[in-house]
N, C-alpha and C positions, 0 to 999 in steps of 0.2 A: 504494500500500500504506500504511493506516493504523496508527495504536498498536493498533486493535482487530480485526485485518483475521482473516479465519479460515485463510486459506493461509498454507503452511509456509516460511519464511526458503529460500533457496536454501542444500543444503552445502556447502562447500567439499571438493573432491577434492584428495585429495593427490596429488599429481604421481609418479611412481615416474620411476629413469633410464632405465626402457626407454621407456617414453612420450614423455619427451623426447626420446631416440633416434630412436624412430618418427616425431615431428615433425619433427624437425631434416632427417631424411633426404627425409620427403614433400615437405618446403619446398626440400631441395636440387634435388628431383628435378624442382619444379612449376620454380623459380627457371631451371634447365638451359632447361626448355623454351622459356620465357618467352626467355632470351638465345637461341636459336637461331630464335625467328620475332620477335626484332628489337622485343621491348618491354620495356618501361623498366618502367610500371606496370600491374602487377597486376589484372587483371578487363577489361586492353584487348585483351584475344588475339581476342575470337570465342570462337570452339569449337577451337582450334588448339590448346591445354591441355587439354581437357575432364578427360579421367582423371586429370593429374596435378591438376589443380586440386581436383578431388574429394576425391582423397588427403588432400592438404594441409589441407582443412576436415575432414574425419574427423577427421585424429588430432594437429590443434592446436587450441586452446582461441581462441574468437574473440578477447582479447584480443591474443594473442600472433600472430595473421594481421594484425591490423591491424598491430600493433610491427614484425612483418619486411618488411610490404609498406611502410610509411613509409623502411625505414630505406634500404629498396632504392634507394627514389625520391632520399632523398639521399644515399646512396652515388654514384648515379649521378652526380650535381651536382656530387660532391665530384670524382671523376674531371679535369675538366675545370678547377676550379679548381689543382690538385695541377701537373698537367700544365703550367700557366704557370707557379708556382712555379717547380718543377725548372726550366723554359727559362731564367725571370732569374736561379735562381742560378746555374745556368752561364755566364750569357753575363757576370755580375758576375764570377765568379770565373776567366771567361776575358780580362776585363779589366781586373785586377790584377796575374795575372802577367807 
């Protein structure tokens, strides 16, 4: 797209709370699936998501698909870090006292 281009700027839509709503929940609902056939990321189900996936891309903005499926990926990541923490501060604070 040039300075002199003849197609119209993209609008920006304003978001309402119901829409976000409606996101949040399709993503809850795709996310549910996704942990019940044992994936971490996003687009690696197969057809095992189908409708909820659909959902999800319906009624969130592709930016914001991308945002939640990353954050899932390090959520996950984080899990496993977190989980040693807690181990050494116990086993530290089991030998101190």
């Amino acid at each position: 797209m040039g300075w002199f281009s003849s197609s119209k700027p993209e609008e920006a839509v304003a978001i309402s709370r119901q829409s976000r709503t409606k996101c949040w929940e399709s993503r809850d609902a795709y996310f549910a699936c996704l942990d019940g056939a044992g994936v971490v990321k996003a687009g690696e189900e197969g057809g095992a998501c189908a409708a909820q996936a659909g959902q999800y891309e319906q009624n969130c903005a592709k930016s914001w698909i991308e945002y939640f499926n990353q954050r899932r990926v390090i959520a996950d990541r984080q899990k496993d870090v977190l989980a040693a923490a807690a181990q050494q501060a116990e086993a530290y604070k089991s030998k101190s006292t």
